[in-house]
C-alpha positions as CSV (number, residue, x, y, z in Angstrom):
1,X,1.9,-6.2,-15.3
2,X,-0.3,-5.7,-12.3
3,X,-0.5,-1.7,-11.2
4,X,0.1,0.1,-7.8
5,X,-2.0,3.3,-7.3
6,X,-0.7,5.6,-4.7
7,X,-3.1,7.9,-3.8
8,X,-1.9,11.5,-1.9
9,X,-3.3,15.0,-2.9
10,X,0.5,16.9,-1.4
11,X,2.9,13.3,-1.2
12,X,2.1,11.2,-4.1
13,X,5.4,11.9,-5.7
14,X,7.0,10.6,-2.1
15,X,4.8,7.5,-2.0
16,X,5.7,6.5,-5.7
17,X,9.8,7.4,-4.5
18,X,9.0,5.2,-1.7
19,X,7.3,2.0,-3.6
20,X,9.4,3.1,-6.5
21,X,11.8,-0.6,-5.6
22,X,8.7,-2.4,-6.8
23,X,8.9,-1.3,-10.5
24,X,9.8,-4.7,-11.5
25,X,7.0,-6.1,-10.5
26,X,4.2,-3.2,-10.6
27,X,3.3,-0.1,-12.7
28,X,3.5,2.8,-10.4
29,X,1.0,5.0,-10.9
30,X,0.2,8.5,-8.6
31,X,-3.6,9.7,-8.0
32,X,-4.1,13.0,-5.6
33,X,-8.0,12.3,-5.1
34,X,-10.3,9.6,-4.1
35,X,-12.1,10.2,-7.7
36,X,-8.9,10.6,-9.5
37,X,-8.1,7.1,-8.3
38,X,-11.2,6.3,-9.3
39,X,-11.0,7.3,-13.0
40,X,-6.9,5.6,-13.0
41,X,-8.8,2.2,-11.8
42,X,-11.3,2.4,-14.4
43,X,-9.0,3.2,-17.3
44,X,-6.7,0.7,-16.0
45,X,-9.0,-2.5,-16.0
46,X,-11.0,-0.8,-19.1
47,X,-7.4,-1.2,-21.0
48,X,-7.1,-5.2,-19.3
49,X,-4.8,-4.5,-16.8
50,X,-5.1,-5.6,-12.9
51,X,-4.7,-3.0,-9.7
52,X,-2.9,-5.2,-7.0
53,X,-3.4,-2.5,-4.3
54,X,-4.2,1.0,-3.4
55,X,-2.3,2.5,-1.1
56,X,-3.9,6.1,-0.1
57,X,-3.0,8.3,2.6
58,X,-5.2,8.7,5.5
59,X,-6.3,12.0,4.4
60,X,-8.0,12.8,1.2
61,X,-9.3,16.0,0.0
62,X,-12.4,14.5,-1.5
63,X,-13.6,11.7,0.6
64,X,-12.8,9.8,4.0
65,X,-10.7,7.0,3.7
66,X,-12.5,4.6,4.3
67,X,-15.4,5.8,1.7
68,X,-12.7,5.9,-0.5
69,X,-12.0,2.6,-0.3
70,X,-15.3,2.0,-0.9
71,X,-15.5,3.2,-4.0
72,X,-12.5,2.1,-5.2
73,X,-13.6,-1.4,-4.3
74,X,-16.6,-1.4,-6.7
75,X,-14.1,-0.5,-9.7
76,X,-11.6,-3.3,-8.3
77,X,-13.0,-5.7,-5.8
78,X,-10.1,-7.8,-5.6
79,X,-7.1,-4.8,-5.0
80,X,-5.1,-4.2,-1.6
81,X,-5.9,-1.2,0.4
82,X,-3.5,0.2,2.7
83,X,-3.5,3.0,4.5
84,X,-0.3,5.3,4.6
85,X,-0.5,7.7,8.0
86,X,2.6,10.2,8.6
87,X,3.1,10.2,12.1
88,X,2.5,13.2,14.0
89,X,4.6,13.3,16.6
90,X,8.5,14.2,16.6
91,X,9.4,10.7,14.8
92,X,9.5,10.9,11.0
93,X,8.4,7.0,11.3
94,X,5.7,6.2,9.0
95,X,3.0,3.5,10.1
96,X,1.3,1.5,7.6
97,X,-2.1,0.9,8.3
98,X,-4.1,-2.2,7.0
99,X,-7.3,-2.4,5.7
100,X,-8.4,-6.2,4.3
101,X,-9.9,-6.4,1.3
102,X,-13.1,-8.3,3.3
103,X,-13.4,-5.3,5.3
104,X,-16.5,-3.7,4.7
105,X,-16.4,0.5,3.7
106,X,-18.1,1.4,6.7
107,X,-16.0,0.1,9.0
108,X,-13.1,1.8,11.1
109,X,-9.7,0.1,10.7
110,X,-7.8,-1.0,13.7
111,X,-4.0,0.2,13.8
């Protein structure tokens, strides 16, 4: 079963509530670091198995976001990133923020 890593250092247990309808299809798994993710990846396709996606919010406590995806690229070149962003004004709305797997590292994504 292809994996999920949700990637927050204060709301991975939210995200993994929030994409917690796509069980089924998808081992959940929580990260709260850019190299935690990392190692989860590694151990992950070390064991056979396949990361569909990342999904990180935009601020880690160990690497920008876009570094992080990066990195998380060279364990899993073929995995989803998207960005998860809390909005900051009065709205509790969420905005999900894509980042294309052809996008390079060093690039800024458009949302």
């Amino acid at each position: 079963m292809p994996a999920l890593v949700l990637v927050s250092a204060e709301r991975a247990e939210f995200l993994a509530d929030e994409f917690g309808r796509y069980r089924r299809d998808y081992e959940v798994h929580t990260a709260t670091s850019t190299s935690e993710a990392e190692t989860l990846a590694g151990e992950i396709t070390g064991a056979g198995g396949q990361v569909a996606m990342f999904v990180s919010e935009s601020t880690l406590p160990d690497a920008p976001v876009m570094e992080a995806f990066g990195r998380w690229r060279s364990v899993v070149p073929t995995a989803r990133r998207l960005v998860w962003r809390r909005m900051s004004h009065a709205s509790s709305t969420t905005l999900p923020c894509c980042a294309p797997a052809s996008r390079p590292a060093s690039s800024t994504p458009t949302c």
